[in-house]
PyMOL Python script that loads the backbone (N, CA, C, O; Angstrom):
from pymol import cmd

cmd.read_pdbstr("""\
ATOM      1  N   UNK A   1       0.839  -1.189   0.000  1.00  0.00           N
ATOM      2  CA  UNK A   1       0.000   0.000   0.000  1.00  0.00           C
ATOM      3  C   UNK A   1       0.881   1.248   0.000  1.00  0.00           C
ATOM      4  O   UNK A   1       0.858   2.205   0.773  1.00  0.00           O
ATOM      5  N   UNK A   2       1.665   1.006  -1.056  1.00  0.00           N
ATOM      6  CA  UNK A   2       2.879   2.357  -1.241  1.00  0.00           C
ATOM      7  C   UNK A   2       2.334   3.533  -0.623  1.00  0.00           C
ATOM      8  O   UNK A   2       1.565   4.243  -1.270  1.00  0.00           O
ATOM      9  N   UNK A   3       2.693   3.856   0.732  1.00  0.00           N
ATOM     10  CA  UNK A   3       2.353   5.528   1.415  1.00  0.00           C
ATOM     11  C   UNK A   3       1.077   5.696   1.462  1.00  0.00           C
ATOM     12  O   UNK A   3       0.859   6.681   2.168  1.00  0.00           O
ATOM     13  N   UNK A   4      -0.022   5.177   1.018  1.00  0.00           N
ATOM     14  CA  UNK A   4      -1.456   5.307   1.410  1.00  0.00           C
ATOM     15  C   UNK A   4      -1.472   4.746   2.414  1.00  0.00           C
ATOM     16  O   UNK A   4      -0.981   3.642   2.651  1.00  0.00           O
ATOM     17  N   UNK A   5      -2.508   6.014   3.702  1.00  0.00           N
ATOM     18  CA  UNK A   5      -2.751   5.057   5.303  1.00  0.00           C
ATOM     19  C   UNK A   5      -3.692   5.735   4.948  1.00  0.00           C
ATOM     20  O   UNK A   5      -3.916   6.650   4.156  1.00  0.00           O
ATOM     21  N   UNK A   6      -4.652   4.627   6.272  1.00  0.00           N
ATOM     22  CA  UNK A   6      -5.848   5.131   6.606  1.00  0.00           C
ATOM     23  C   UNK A   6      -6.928   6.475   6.989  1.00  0.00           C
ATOM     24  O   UNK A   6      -6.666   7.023   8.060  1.00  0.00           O
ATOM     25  N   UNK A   7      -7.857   6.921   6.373  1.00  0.00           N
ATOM     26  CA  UNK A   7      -7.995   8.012   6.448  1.00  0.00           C
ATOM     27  C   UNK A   7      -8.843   8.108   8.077  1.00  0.00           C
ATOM     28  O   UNK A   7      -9.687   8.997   8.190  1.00  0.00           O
ATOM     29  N   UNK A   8      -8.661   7.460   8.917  1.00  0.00           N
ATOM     30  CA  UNK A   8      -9.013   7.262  10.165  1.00  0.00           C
ATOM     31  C   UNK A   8      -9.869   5.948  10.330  1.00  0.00           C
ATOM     32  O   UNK A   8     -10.059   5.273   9.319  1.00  0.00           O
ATOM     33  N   UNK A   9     -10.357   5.572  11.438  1.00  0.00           N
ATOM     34  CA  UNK A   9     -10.885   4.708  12.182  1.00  0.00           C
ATOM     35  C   UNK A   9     -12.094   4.950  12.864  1.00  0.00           C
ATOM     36  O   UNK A   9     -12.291   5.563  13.913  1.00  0.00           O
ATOM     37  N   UNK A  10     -13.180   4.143  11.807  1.00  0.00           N
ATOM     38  CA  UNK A  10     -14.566   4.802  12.037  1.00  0.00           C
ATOM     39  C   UNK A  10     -14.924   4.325  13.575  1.00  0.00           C
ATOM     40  O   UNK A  10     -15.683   4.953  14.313  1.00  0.00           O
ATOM     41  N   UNK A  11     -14.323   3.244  13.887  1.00  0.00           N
ATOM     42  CA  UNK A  11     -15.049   2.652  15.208  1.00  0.00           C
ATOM     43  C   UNK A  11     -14.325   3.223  16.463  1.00  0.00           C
ATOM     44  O   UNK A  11     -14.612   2.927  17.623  1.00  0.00           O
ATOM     45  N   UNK A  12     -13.373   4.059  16.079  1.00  0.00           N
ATOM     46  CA  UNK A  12     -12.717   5.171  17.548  1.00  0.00           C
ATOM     47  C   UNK A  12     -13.214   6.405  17.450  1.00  0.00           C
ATOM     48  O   UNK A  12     -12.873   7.354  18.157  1.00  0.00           O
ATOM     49  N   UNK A  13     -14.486   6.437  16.088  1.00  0.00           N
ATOM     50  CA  UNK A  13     -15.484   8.120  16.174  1.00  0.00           C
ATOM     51  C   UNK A  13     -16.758   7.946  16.195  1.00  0.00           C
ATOM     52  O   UNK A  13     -17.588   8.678  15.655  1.00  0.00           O
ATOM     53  N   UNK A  14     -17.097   6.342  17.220  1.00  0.00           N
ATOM     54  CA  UNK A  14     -18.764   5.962  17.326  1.00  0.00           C
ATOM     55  C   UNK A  14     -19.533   6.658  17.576  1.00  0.00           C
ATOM     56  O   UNK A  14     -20.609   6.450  17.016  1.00  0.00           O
ATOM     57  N   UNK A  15     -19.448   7.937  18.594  1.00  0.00           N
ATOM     58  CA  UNK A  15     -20.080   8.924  19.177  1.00  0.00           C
ATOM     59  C   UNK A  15     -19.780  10.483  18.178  1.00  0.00           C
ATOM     60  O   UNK A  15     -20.566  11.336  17.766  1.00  0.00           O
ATOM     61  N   UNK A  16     -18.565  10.365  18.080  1.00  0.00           N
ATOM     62  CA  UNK A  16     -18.506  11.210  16.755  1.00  0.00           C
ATOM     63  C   UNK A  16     -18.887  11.039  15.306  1.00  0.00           C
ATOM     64  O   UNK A  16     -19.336  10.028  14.766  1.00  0.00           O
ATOM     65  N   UNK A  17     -18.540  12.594  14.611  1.00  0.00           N
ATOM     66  CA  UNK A  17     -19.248  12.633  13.226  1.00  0.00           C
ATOM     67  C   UNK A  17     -17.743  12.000  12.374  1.00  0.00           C
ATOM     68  O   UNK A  17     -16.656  12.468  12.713  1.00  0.00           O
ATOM     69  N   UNK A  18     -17.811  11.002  11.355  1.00  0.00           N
ATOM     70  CA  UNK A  18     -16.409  10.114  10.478  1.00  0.00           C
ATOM     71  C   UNK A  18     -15.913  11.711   9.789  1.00  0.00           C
ATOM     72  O   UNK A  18     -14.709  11.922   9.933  1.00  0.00           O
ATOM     73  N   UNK A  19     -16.855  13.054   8.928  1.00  0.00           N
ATOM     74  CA  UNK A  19     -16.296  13.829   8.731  1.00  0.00           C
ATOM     75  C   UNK A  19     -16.871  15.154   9.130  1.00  0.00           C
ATOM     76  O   UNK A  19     -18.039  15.335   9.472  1.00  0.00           O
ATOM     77  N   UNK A  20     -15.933  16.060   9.051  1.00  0.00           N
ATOM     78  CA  UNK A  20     -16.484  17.449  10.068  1.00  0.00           C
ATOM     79  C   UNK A  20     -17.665  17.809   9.693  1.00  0.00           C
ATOM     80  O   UNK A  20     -17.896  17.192   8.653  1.00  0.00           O
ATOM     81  N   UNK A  21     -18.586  18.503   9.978  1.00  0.00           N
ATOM     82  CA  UNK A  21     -20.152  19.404   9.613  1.00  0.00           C
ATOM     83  C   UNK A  21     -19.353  20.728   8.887  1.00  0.00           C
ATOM     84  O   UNK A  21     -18.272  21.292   9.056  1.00  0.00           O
ATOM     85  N   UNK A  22     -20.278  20.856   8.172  1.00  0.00           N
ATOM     86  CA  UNK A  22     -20.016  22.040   7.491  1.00  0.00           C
ATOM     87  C   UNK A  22     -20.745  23.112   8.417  1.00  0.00           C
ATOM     88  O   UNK A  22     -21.318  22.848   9.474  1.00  0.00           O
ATOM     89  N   UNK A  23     -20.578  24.797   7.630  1.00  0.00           N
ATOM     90  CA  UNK A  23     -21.301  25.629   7.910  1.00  0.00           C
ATOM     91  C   UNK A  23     -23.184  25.428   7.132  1.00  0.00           C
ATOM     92  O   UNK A  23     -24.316  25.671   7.551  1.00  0.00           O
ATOM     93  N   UNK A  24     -22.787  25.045   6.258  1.00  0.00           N
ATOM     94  CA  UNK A  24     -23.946  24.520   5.588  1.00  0.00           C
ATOM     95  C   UNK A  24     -24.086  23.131   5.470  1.00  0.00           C
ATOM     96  O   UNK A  24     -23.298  22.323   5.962  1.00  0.00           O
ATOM     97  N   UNK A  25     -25.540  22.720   4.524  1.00  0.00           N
ATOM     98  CA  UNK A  25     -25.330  21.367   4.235  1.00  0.00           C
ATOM     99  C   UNK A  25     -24.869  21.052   3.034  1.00  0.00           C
ATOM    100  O   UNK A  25     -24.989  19.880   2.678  1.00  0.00           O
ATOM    101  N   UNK A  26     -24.244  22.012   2.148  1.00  0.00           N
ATOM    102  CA  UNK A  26     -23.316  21.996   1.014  1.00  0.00           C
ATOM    103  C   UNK A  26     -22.175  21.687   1.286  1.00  0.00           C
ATOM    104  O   UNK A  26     -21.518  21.000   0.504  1.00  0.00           O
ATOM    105  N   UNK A  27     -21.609  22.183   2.620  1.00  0.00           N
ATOM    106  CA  UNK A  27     -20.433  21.981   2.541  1.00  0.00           C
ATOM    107  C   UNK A  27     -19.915  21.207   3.683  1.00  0.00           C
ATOM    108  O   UNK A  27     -18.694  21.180   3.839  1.00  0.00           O
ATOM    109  N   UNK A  28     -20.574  20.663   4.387  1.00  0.00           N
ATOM    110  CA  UNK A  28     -21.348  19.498   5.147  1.00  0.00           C
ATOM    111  C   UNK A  28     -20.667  18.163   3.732  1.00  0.00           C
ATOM    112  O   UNK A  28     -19.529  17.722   3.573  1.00  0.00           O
ATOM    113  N   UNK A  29     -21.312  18.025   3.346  1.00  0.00           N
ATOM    114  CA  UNK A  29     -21.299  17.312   2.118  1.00  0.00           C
ATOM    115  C   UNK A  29     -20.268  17.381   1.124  1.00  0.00           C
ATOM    116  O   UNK A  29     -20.103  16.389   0.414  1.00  0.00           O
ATOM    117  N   UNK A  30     -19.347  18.674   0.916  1.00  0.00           N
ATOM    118  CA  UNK A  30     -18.086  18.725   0.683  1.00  0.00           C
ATOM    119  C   UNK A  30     -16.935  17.601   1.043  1.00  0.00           C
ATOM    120  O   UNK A  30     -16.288  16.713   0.487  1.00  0.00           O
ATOM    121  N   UNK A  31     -17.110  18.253   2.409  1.00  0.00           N
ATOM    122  CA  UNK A  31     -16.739  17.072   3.544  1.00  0.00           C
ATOM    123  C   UNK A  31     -16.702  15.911   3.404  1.00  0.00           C
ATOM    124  O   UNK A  31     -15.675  15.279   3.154  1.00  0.00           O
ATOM    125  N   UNK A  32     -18.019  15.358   3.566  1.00  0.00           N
ATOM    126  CA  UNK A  32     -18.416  13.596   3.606  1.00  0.00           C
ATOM    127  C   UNK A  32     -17.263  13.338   2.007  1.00  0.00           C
ATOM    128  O   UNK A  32     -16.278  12.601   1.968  1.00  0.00           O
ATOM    129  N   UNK A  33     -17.872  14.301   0.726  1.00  0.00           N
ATOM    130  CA  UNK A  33     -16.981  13.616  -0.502  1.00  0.00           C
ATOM    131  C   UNK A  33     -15.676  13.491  -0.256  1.00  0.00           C
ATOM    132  O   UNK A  33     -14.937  12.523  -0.437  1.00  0.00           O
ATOM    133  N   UNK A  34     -15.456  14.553   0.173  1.00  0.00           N
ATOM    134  CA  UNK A  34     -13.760  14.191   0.714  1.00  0.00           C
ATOM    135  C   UNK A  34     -13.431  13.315   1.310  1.00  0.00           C
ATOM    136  O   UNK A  34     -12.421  12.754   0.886  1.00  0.00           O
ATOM    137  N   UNK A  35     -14.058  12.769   2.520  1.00  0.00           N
ATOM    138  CA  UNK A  35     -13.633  11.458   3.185  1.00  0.00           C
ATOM    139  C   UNK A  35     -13.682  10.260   2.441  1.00  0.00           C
ATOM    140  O   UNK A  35     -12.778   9.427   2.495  1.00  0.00           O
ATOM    141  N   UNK A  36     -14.929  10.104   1.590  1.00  0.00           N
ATOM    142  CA  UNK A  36     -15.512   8.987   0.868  1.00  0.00           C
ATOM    143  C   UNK A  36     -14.060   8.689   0.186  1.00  0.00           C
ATOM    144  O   UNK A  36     -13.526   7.584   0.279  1.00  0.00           O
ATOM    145  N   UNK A  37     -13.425   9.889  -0.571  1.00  0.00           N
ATOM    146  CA  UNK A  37     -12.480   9.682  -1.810  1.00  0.00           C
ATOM    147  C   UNK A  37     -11.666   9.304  -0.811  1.00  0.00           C
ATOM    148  O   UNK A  37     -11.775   8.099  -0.587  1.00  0.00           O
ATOM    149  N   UNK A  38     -10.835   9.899  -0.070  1.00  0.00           N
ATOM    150  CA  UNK A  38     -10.057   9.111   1.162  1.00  0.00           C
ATOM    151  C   UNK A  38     -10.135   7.532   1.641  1.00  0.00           C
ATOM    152  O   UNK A  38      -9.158   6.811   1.845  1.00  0.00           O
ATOM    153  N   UNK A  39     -11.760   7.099   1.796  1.00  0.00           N
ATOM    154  CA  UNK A  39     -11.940   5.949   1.641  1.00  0.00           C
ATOM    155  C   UNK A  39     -11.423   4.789   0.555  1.00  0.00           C
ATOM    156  O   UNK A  39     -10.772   3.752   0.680  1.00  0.00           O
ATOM    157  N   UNK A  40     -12.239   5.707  -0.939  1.00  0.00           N
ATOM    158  CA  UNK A  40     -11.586   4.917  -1.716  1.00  0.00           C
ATOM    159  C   UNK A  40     -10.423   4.796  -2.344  1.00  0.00           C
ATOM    160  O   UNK A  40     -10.049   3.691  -2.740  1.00  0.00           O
ATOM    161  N   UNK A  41      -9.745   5.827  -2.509  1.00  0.00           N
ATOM    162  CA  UNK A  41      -7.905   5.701  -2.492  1.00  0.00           C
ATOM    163  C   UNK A  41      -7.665   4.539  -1.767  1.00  0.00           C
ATOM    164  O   UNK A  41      -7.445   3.465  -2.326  1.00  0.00           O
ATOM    165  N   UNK A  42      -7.702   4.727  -0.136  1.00  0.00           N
ATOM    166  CA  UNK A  42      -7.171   3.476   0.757  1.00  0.00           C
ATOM    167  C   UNK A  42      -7.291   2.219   0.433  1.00  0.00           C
ATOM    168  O   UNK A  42      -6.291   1.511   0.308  1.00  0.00           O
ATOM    169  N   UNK A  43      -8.786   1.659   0.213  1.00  0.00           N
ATOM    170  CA  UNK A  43      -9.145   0.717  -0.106  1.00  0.00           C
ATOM    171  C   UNK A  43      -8.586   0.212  -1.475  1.00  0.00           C
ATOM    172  O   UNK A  43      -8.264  -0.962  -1.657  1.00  0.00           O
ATOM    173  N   UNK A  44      -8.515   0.999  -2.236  1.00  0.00           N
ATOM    174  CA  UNK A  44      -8.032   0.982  -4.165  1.00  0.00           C
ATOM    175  C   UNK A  44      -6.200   0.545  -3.247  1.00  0.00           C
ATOM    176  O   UNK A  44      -5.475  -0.393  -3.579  1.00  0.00           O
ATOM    177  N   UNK A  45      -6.052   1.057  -2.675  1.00  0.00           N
ATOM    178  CA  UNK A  45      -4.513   0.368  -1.902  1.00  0.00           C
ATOM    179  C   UNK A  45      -4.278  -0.804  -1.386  1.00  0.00           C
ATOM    180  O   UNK A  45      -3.132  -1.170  -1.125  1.00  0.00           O
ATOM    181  N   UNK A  46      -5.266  -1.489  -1.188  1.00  0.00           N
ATOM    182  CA  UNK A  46      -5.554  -2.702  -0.558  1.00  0.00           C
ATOM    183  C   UNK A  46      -5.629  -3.969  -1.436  1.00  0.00           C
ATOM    184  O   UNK A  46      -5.567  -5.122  -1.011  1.00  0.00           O
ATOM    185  N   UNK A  47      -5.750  -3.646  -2.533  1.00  0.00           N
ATOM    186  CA  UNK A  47      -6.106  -4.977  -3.677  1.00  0.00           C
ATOM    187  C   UNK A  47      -7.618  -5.072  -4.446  1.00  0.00           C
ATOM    188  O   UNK A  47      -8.723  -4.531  -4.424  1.00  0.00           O
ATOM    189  N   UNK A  48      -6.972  -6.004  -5.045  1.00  0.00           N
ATOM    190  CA  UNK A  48      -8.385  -6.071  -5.655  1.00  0.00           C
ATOM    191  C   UNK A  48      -9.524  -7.750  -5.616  1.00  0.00           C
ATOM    192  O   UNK A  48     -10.221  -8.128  -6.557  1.00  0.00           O
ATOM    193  N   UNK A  49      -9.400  -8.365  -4.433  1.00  0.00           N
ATOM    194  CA  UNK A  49     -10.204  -9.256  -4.266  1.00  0.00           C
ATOM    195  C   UNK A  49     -11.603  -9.088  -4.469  1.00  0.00           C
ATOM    196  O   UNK A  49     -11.931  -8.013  -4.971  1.00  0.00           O
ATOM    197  N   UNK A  50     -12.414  -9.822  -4.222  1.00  0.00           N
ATOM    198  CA  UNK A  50     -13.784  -9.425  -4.413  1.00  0.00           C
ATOM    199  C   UNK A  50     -14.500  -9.096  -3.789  1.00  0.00           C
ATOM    200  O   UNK A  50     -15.583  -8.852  -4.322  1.00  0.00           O
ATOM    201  N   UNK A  51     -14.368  -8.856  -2.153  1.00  0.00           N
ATOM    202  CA  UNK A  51     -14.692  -8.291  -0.830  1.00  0.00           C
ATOM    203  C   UNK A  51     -14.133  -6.427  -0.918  1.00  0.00           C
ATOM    204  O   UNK A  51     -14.659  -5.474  -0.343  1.00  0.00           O
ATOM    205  N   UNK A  52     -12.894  -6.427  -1.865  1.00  0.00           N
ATOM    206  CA  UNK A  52     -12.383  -5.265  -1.734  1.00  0.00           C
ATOM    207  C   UNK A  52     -13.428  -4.788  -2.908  1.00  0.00           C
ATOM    208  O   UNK A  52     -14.230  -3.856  -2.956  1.00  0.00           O
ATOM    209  N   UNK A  53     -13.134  -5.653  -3.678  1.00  0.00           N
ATOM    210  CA  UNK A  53     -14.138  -4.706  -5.109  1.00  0.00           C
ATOM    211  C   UNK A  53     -15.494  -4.195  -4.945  1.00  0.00           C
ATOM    212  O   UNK A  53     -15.959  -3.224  -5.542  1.00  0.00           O
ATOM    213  N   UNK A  54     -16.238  -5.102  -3.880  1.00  0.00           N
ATOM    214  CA  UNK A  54     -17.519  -5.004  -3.475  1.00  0.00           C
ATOM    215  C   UNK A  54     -18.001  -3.325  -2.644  1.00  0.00           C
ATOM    216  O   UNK A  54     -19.021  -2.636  -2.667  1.00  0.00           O
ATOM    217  N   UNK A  55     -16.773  -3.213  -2.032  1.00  0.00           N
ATOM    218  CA  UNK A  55     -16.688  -1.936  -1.092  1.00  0.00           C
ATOM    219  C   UNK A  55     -15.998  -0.895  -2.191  1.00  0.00           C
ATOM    220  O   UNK A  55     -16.394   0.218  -2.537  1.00  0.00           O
ATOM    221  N   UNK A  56     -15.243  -1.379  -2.467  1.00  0.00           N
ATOM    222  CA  UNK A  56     -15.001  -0.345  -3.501  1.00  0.00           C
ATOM    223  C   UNK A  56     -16.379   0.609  -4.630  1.00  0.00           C
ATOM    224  O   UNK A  56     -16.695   1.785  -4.811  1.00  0.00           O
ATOM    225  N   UNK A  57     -16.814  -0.683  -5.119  1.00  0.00           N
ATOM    226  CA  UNK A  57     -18.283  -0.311  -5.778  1.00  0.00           C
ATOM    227  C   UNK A  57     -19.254   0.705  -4.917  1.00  0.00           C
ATOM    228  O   UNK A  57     -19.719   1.797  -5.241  1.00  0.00           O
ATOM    229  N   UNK A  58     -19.414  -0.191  -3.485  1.00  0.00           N
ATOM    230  CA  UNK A  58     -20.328   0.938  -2.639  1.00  0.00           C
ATOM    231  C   UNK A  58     -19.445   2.656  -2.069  1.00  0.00           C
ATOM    232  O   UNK A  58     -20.078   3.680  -1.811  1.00  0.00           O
ATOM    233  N   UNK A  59     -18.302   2.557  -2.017  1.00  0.00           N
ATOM    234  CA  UNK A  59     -17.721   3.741  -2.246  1.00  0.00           C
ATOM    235  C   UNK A  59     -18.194   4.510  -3.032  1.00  0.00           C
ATOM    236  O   UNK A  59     -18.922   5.457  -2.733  1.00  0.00           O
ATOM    237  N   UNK A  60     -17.826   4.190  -4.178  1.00  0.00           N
ATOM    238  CA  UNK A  60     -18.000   4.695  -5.619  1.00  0.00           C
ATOM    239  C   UNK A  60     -19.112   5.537  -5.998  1.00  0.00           C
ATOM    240  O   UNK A  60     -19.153   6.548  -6.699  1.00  0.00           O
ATOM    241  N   UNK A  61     -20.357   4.636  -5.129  1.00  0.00           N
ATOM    242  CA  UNK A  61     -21.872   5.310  -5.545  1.00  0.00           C
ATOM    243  C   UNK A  61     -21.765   6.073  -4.739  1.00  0.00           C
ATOM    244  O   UNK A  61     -21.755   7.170  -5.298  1.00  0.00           O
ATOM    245  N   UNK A  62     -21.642   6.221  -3.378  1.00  0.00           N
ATOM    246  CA  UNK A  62     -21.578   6.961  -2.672  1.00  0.00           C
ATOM    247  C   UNK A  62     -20.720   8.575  -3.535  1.00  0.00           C
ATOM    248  O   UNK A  62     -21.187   9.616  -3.997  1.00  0.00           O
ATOM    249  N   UNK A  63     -19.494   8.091  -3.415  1.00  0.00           N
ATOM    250  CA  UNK A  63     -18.728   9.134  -4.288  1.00  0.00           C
ATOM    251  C   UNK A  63     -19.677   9.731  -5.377  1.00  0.00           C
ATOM    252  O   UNK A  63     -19.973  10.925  -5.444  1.00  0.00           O
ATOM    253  N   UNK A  64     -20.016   8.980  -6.025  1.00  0.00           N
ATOM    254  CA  UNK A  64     -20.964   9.734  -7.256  1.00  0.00           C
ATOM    255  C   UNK A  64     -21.940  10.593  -7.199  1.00  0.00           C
ATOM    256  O   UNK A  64     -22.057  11.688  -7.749  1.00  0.00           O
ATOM    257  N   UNK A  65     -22.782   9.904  -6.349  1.00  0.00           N
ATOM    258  CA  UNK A  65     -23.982  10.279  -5.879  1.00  0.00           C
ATOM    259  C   UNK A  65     -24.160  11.664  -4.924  1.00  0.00           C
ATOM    260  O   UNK A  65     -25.174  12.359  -4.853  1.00  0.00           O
ATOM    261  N   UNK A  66     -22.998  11.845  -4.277  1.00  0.00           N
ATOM    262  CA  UNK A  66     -22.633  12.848  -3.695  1.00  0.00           C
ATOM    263  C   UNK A  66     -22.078  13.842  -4.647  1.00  0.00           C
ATOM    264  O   UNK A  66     -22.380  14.902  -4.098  1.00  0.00           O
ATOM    265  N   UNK A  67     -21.487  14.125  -5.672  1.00  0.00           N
ATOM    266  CA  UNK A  67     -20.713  14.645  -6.480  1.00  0.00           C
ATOM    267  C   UNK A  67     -22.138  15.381  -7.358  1.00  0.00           C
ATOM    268  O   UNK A  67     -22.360  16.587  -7.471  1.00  0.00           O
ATOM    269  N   UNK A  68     -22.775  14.509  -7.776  1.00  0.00           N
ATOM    270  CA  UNK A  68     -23.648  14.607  -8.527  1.00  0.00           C
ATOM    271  C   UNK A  68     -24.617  16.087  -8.198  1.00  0.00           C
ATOM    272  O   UNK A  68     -24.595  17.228  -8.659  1.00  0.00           O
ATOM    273  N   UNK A  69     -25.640  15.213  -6.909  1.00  0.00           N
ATOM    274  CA  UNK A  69     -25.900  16.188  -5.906  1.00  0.00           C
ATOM    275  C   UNK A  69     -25.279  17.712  -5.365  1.00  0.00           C
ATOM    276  O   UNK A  69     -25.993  18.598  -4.894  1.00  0.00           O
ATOM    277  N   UNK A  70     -24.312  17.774  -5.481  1.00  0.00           N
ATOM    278  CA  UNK A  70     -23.422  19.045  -5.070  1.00  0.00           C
ATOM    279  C   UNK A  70     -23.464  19.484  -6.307  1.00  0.00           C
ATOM    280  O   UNK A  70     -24.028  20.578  -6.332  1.00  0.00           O
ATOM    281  N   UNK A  71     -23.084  19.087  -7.467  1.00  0.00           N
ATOM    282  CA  UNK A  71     -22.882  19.852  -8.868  1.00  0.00           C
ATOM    283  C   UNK A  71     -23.980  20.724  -9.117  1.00  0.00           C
ATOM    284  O   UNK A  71     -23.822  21.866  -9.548  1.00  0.00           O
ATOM    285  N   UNK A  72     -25.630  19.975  -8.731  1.00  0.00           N
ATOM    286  CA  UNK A  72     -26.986  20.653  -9.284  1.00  0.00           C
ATOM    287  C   UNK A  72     -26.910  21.323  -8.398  1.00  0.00           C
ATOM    288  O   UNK A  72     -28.012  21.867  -8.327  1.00  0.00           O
ATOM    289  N   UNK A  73     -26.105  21.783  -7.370  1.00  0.00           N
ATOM    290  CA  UNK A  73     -26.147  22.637  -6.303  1.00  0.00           C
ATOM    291  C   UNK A  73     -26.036  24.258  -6.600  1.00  0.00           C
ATOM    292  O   UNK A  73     -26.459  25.351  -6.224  1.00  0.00           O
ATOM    293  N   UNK A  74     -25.219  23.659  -7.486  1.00  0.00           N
ATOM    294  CA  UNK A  74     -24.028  24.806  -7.889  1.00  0.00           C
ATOM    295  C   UNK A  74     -22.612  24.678  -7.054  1.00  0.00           C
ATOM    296  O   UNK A  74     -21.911  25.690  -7.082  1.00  0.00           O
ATOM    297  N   UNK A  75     -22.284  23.932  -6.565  1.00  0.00           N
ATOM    298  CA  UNK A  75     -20.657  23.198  -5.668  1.00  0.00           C
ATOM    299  C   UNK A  75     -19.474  23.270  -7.035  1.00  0.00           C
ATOM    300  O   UNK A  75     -19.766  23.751  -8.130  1.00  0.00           O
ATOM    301  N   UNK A  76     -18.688  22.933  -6.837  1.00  0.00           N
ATOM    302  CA  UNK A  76     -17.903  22.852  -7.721  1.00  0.00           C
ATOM    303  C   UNK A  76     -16.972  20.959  -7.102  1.00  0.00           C
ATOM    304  O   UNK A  76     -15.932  20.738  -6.481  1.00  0.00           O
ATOM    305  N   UNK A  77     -17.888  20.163  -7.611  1.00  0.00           N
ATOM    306  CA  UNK A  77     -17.786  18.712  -6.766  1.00  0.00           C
ATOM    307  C   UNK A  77     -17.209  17.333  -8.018  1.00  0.00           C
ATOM    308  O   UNK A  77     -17.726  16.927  -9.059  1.00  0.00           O
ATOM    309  N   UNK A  78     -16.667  17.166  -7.707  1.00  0.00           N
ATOM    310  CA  UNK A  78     -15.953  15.821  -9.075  1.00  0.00           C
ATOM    311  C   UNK A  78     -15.790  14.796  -8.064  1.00  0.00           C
ATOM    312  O   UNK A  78     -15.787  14.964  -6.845  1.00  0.00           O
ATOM    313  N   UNK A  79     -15.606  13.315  -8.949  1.00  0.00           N
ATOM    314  CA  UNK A  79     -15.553  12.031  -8.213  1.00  0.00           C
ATOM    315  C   UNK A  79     -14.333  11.785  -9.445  1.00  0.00           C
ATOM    316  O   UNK A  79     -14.505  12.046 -10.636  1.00  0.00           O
ATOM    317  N   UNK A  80     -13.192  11.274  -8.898  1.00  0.00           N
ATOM    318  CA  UNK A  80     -12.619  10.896 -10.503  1.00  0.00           C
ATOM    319  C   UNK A  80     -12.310   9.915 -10.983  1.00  0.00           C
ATOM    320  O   UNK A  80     -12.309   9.047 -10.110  1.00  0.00           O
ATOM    321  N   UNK A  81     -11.947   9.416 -12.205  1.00  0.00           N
ATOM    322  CA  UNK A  81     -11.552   7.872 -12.372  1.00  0.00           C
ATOM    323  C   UNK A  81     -10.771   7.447 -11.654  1.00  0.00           C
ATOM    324  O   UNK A  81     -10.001   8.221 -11.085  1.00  0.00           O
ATOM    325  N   UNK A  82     -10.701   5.868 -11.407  1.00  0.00           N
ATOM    326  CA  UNK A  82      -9.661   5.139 -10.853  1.00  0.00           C
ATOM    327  C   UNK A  82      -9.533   4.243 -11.459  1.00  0.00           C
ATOM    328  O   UNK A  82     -10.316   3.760 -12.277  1.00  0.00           O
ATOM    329  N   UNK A  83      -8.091   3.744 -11.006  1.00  0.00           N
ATOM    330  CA  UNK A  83      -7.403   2.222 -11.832  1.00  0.00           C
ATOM    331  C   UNK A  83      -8.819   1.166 -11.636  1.00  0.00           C
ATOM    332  O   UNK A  83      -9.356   0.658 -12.621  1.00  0.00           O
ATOM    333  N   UNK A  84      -9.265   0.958 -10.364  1.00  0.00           N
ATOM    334  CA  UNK A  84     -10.272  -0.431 -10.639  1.00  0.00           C
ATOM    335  C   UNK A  84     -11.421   0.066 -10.785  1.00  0.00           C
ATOM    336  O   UNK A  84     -12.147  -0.475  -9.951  1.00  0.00           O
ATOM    337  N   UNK A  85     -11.910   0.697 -11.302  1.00  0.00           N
ATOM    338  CA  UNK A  85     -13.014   1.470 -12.184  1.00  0.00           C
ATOM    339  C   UNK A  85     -13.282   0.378 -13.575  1.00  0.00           C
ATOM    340  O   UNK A  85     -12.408  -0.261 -14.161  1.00  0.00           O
ATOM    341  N   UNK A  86     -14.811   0.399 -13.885  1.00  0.00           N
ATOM    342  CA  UNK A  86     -14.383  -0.660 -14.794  1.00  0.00           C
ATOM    343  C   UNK A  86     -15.971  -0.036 -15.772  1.00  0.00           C
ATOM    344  O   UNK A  86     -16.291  -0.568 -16.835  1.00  0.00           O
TER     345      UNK A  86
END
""", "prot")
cmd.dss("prot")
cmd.show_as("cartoon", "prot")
cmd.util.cbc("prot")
cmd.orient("prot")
């Protein structure tokens, strides 16, 4: 996993939020995309079995779906290709 670490440890922020709140819920949601992509970098570091690919996929929508959402916003929000993108 050449220099990719973890973008934290969801189960030591049970009571906490995984990414900061925005001032809004635009940028609230800024946020979450940013972590998500953090997510999937890491994971895209991990291999490509079929447990990884599976999470990878639900990343992905997530990533998208969020990106998407922010764009009709007026955000300025991208999800971008990756190697196991298919």
């Amino acid at each position: 996993m050449s220099g990719v670490v973890p973008p934290g440890n969801s189960l030591d922020e049970v009571n906490e939020s995984v990414s900061e709140f925005g001032a809004d819920v635009g940028q609230g949601l800024v946020n979450l995309l940013n972590r998500i992509s953090e997510e999937v970098a890491y994971n895209d570091a991990k291999g490509d079995n079929a447990f990884r690919l599976g999470v990878h996929d639900g990343l992905r929508f997530a990533e998208d779906a969020i990106a998407k959402l922010l764009k009709h916003h007026g955000y300025a929000a991208q999800s971008s290709p990756r190697e196991l993108d298919v």
